[in-house]
C-alpha positions in Angstrom: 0.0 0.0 0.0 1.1 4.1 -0.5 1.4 6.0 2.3 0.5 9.8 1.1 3.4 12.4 2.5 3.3 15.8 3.0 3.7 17.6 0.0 6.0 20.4 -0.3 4.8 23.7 -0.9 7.7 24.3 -3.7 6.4 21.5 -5.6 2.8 22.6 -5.3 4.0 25.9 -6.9 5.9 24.2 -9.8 2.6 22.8 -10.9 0.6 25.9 -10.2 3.0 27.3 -12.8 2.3 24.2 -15.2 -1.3 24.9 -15.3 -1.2 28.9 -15.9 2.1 28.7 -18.2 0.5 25.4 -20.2 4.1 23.4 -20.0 6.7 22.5 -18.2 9.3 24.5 -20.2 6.6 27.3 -19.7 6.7 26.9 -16.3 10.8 26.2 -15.8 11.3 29.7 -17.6 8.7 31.5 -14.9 10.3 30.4 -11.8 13.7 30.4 -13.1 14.8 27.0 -13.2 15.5 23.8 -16.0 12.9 22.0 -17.3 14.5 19.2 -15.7 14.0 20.8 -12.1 10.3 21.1 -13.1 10.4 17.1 -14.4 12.0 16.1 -11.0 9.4 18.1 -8.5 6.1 16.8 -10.2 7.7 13.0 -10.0 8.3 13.9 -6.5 5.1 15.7 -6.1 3.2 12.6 -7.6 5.4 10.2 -5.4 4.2 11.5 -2.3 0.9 11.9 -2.9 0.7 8.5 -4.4 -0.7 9.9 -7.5 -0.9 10.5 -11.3 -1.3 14.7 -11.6 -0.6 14.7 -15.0 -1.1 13.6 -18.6 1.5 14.5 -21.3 1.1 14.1 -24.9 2.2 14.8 -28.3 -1.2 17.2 -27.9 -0.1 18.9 -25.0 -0.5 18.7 -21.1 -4.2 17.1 -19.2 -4.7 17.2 -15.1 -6.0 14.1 -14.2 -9.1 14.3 -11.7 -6.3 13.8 -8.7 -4.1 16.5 -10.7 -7.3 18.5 -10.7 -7.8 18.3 -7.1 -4.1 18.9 -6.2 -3.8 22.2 -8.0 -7.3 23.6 -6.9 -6.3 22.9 -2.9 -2.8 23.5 -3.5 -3.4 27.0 -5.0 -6.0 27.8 -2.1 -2.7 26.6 0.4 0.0 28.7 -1.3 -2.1 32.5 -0.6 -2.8 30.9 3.0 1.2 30.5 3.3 1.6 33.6 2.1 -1.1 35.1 4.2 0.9 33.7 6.9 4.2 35.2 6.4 2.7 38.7 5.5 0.8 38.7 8.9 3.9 36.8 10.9 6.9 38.9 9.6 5.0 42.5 8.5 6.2 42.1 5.3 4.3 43.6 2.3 1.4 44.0 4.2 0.6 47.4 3.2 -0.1 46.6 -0.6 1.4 49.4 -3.0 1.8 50.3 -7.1 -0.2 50.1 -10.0 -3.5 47.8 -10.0 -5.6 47.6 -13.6 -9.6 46.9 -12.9 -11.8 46.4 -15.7 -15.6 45.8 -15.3 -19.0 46.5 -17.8 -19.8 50.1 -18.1 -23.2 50.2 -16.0 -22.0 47.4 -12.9 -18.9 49.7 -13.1 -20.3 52.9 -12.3 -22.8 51.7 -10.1 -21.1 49.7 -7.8 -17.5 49.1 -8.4 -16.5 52.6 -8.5 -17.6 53.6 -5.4 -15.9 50.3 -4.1 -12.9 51.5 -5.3 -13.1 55.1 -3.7 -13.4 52.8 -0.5 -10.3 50.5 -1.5 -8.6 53.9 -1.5 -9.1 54.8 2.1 -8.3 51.6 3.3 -4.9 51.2 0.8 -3.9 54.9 -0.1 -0.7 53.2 -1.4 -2.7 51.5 -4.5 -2.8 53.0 -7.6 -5.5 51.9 -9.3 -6.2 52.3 -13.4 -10.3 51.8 -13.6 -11.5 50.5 -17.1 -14.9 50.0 -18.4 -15.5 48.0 -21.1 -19.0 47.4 -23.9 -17.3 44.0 -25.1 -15.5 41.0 -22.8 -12.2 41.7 -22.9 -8.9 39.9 -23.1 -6.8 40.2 -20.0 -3.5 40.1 -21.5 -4.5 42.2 -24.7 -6.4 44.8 -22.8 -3.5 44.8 -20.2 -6.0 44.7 -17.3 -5.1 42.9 -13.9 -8.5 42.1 -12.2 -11.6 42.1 -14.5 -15.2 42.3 -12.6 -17.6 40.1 -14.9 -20.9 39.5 -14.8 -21.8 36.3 -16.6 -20.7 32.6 -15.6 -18.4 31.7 -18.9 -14.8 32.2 -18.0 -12.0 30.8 -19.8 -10.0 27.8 -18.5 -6.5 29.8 -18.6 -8.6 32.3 -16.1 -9.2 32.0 -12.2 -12.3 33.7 -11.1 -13.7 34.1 -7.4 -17.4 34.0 -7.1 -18.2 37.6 -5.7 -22.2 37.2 -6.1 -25.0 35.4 -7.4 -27.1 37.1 -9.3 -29.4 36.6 -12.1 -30.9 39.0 -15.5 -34.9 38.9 -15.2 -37.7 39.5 -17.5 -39.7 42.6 -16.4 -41.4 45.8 -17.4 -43.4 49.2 -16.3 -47.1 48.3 -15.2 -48.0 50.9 -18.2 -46.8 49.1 -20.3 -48.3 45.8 -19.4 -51.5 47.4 -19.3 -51.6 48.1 -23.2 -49.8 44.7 -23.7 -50.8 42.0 -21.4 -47.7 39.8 -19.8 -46.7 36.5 -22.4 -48.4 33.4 -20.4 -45.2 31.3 -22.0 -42.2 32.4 -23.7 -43.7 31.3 -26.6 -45.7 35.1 -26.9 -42.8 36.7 -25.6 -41.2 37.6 -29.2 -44.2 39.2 -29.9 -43.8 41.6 -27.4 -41.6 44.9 -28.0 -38.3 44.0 -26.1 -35.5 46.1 -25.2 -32.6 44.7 -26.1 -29.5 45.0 -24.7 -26.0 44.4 -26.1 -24.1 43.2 -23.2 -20.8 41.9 -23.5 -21.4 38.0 -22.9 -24.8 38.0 -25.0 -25.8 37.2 -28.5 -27.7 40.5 -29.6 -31.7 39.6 -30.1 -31.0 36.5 -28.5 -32.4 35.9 -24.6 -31.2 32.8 -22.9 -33.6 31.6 -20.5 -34.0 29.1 -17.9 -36.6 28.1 -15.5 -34.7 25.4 -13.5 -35.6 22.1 -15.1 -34.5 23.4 -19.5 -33.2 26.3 -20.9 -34.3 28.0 -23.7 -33.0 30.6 -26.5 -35.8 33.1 -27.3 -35.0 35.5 -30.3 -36.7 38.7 -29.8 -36.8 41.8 -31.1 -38.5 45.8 -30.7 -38.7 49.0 -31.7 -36.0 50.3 -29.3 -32.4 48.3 -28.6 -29.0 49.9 -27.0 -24.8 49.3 -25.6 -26.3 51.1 -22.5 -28.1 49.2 -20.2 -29.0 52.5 -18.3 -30.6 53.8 -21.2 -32.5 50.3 -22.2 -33.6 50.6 -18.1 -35.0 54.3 -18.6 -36.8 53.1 -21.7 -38.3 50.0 -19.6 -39.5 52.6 -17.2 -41.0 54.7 -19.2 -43.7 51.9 -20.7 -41.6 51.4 -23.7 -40.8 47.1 -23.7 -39.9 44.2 -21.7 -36.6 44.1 -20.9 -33.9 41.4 -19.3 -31.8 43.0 -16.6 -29.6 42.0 -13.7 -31.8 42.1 -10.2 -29.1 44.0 -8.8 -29.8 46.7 -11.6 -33.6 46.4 -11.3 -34.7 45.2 -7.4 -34.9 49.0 -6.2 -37.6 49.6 -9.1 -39.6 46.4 -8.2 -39.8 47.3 -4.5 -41.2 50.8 -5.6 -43.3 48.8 -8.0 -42.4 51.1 -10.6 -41.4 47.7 -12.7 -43.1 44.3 -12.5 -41.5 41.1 -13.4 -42.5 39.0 -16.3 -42.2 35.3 -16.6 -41.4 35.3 -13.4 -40.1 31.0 -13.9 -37.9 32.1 -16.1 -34.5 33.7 -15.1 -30.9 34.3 -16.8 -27.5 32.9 -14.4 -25.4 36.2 -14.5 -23.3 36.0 -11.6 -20.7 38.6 -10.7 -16.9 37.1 -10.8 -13.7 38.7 -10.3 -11.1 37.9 -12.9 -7.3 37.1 -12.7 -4.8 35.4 -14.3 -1.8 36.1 -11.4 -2.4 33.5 -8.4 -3.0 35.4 -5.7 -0.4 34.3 -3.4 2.1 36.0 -5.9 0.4 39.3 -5.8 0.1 41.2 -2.7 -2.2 44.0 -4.6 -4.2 41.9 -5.9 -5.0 39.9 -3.3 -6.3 42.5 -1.3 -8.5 43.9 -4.1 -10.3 40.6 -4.3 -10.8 40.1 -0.5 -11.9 43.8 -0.4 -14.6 43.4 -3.4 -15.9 40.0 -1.7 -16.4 41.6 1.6 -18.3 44.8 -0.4 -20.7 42.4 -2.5 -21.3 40.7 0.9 -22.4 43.7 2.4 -24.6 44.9 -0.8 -25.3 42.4 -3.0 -25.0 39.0 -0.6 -21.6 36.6 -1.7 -19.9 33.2 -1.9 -17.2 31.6 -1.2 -17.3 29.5 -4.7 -13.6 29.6 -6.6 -14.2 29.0 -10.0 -11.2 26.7 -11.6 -10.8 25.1 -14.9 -12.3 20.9 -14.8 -10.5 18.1 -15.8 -10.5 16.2 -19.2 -10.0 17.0 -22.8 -11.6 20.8 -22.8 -8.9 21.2 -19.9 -6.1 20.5 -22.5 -3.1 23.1 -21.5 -1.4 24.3 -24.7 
């Protein structure tokens, strides 16, 4: 029988670094060492854990479910270790320098800016470069550190923490509704006028929708369509459509009644997600922004714990 050791936390890094670079040379060339060095800590690794991590072929590198498993814990054990030295020695605790945020243009000036003016009191050191954005953007391209996203499809070469659930709803003015009565099924709802958004994780006209047992793709369409959800939500409000926003956009109105929700079975996943490629145990900076922005969706929009990371098989091959 194998007896499981301790792994080392060097050797959880060197395949931390396997997984974001996409190879073993990628990853000898990050932390400064021979591909051989690499080679000889994930045998190691995989000896003391008793274990299979990894899958190499002509095609690239695969985690195995264990190899999975090993980098989601050993990534959540690497920023406790360096949690513990920061608050141990004092070093670096007092994040500093240049962070890049990007988020959607309404979520942004809604509620991450005024985050940030928070962030600011607490960490007058940062420098932070805020960025909104009409289209999903590219992390290395648009040079941006920490994107806030609002919609659950995130890239395997991404980490994401969950910041909060949310979901888009159907819903509309009660003066409106009373010239067009509500669609019983989503089968009337294209022949409604609907206020369409272009939002940067949606197919334009098309609304996906799901009531917790199918989901279905309803193209619609209207007299009235916009890039600014602001503007679609004014035009909702003043009887002109059905629209599908996010209930963090849209919950004021429906407590003031001044919008009523539509199909109310039906719903849209769009939870809110901070973006990053850097583990966080490397970054100081941006560690703190994400703990920050989880503690400020907790206290205004509710929160989870969830850490999003990419799953096993052939859709997980690294390149």
């Amino acid at each position: 029988m194998v007896i499981a050791q301790y792994p080392l936390p060097k050797d959880l890094q060197v395949l931390v670094e396997i997984v974001h670079t996409g190879s073993f040379s990628g990853a000898a060339e990050k932390l400064g060492q021979t591909p051989a060095f690499v080679t000889k800590r994930i045998q190691i690794l995989e000896s003391s854990l008793g274990a299979t991590l990894i899958n190499r072929s002509a095609r690239g590198v695969t985690l195995t479910e264990s190899g999975r498993r090993c980098y989601e814990q050993g990534l959540d054990i690497l920023t406790r270790l360096q949690v513990l030295v920061e608050d141990v020695t004092r070093i670096k605790t007092r994040p500093e320098g240049l962070i890049r945020i990007g988020c959607s243009f309404g979520f942004g000036r809604t509620f991450i800016a005024p985050a940030i003016t928070e962030l600011m009191r607490l960490y007058p050191e940062l420098q932070v470069h805020f960025e909104l954005f009409d289209r999903q953007i590219d992390l290395s391209r648009d040079n941006i550190d920490l994107d806030i996203r609002i919609n659950d499809e995130i890239p395997q070469h991404y980490i994401a923490h969950l910041l909060a659930k949310n979901n888009r709803i159907l819903c509309a003015a009660p003066a409106y509704l009373e010239k067009n009565p509500p669609p019983a099924s989503l089968v009337e709802l294209p022949a409604h006028d609907c206020l369409v958004t272009k939002e940067r994780d949606m197919t334009h006209g098309v609304w996906e929708l799901d009531n917790g047992a199918e989901k279905r793709s309803v193209k619609v369409s209207g007299h009235l369509s916009s890039n600014s959800g602001e503007i679609v939500l004014r035009w909702a409000l003043e009887g002109k459509g059905i629209m599908l926003r996010s209930e963090w956009d849209v919950l004021p109105f429906l407590d003031s009644g001044e919008l009523v929700r539509v199909l109310p079975g039906y719903a849209q996943s769009a939870n809110i997600w901070a973006v990053y490629q850097e583990p966080l145990y490397r970054s100081v900076k941006l560690r703190v922004c994400v703990e920050f922005l989880a503690e400020y969706c907790q206290r205004f929009l509710g929160t989870s714990n969830e850490v999003y990371q990419p799953q096993p098989g052939a859709a997980n091959l690294i390149r």
